[in-house]
C-alpha positions as CSV (number, residue, x, y, z in Angstrom):
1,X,-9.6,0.2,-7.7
2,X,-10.1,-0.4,-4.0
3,X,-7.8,1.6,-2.3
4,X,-7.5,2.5,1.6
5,X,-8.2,6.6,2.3
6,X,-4.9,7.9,3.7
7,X,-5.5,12.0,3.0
8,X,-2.2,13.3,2.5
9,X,-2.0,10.8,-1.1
10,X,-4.9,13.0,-2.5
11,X,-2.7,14.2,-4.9
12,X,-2.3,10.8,-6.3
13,X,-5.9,9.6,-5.6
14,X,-7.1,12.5,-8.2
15,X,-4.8,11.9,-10.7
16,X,-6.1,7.8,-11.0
17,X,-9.2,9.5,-11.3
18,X,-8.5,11.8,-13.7
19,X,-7.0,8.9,-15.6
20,X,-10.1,7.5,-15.8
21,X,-10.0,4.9,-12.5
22,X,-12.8,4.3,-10.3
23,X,-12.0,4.3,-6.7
24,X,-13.6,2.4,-3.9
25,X,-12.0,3.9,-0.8
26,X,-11.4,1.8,2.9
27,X,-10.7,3.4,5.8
28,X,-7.7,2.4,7.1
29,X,-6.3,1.4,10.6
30,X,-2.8,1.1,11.5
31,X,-1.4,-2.8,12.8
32,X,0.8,-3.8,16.1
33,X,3.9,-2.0,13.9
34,X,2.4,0.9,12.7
35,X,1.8,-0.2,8.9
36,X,-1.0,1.3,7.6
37,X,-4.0,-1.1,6.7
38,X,-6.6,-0.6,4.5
39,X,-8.3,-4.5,4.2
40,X,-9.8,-4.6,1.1
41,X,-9.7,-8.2,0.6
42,X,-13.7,-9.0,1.0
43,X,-14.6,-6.2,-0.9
44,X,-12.2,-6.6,-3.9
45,X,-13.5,-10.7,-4.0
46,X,-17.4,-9.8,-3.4
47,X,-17.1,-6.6,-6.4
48,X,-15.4,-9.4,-8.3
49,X,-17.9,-11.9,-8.6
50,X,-20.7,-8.6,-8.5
51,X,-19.3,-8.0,-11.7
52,X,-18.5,-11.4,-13.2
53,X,-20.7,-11.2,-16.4
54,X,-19.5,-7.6,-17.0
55,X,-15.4,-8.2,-17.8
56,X,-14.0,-10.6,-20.3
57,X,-11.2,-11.3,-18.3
58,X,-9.7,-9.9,-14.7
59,X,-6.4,-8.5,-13.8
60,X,-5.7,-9.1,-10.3
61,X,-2.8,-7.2,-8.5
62,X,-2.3,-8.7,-5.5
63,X,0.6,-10.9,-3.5
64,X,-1.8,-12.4,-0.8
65,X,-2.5,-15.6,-0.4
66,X,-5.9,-14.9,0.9
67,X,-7.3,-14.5,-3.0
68,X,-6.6,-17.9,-3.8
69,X,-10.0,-19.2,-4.2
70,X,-10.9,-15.8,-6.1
71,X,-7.8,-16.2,-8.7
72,X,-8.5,-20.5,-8.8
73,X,-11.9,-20.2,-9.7
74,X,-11.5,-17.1,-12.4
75,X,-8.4,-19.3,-13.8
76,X,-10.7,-22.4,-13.7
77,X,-13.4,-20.4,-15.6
78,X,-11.4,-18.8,-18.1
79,X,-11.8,-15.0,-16.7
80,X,-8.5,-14.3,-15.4
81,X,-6.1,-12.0,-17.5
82,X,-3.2,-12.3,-15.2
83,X,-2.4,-12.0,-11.2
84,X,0.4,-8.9,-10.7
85,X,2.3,-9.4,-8.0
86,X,4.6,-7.0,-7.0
87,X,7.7,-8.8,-5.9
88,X,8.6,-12.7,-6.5
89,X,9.5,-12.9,-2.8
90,X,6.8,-11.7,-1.2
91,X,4.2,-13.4,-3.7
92,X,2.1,-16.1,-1.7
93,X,3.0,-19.8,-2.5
94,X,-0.4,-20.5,-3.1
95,X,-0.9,-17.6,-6.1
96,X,2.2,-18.9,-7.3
97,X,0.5,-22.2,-7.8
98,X,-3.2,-21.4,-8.5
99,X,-2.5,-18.5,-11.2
100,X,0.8,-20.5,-12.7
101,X,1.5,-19.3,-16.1
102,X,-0.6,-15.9,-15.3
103,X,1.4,-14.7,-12.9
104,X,3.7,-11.7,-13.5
105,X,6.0,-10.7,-11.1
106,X,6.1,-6.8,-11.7
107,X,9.9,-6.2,-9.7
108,X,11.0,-7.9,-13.2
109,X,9.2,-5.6,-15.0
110,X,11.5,-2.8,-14.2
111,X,14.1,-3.3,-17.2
112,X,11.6,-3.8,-19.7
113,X,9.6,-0.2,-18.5
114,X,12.5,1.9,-17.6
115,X,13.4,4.9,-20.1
116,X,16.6,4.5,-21.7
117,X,18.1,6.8,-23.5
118,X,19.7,6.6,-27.3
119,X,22.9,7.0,-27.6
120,X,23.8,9.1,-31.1
């Protein structure tokens, strides 16, 4: 998982490790607004095709445009599991196309995950 270092999520960086993730870490820089940046993008597309013989098939979480050519030429070679995006209307128009029937939108996913409790 590329990830951009901010140090007061530690807590939460050592638990995806103890869960068995591997994180790349960024540093990050903050934009005109504030928001913090950790630009991943080249790293997460170079790893990707690093590794292309290694994974059967790649799932992508992402809702930037700017992996297009990454998620078209996986689709287009069979190697792309899905693209995750995490909300419909901030998903690029150009994933929306290129990843089609791959594309899950995971702002839907919330009724299907959420507990519910049984009623007796």
């Amino acid at each position: 998982m590329f990830i951009g270092y901010i140090p007061s999520n530690q807590d939460l960086y050592s638990f995806l490790q103890s869960a068995g993730y591997v994180l790349v870490f960024k540093p990050t820089l903050c934009d005109g607004n504030g928001e913090v940046k950790g630009n991943v993008d080249a790293d997460l597309v170079l790893q990707a095709m690093i590794d292309y013989g290694k994974y059967d098939k790649a799932v992508i979480v992402t809702s930037d445009g700017d992996f297009y050519s990454l998620i078209k030429y996986l689709h287009k070679n069979d190697k792309l599991k899905c693209v995750m995006s995490p909300y419909v209307k901030t998903c690029s128009v150009l994933l929306k196309k290129t990843a089609n029937e791959k594309i899950v939108f995971m702002d839907n996913l919330r009724q299907k995950l959420a507990y519910k409790e049984k009623h007796r």
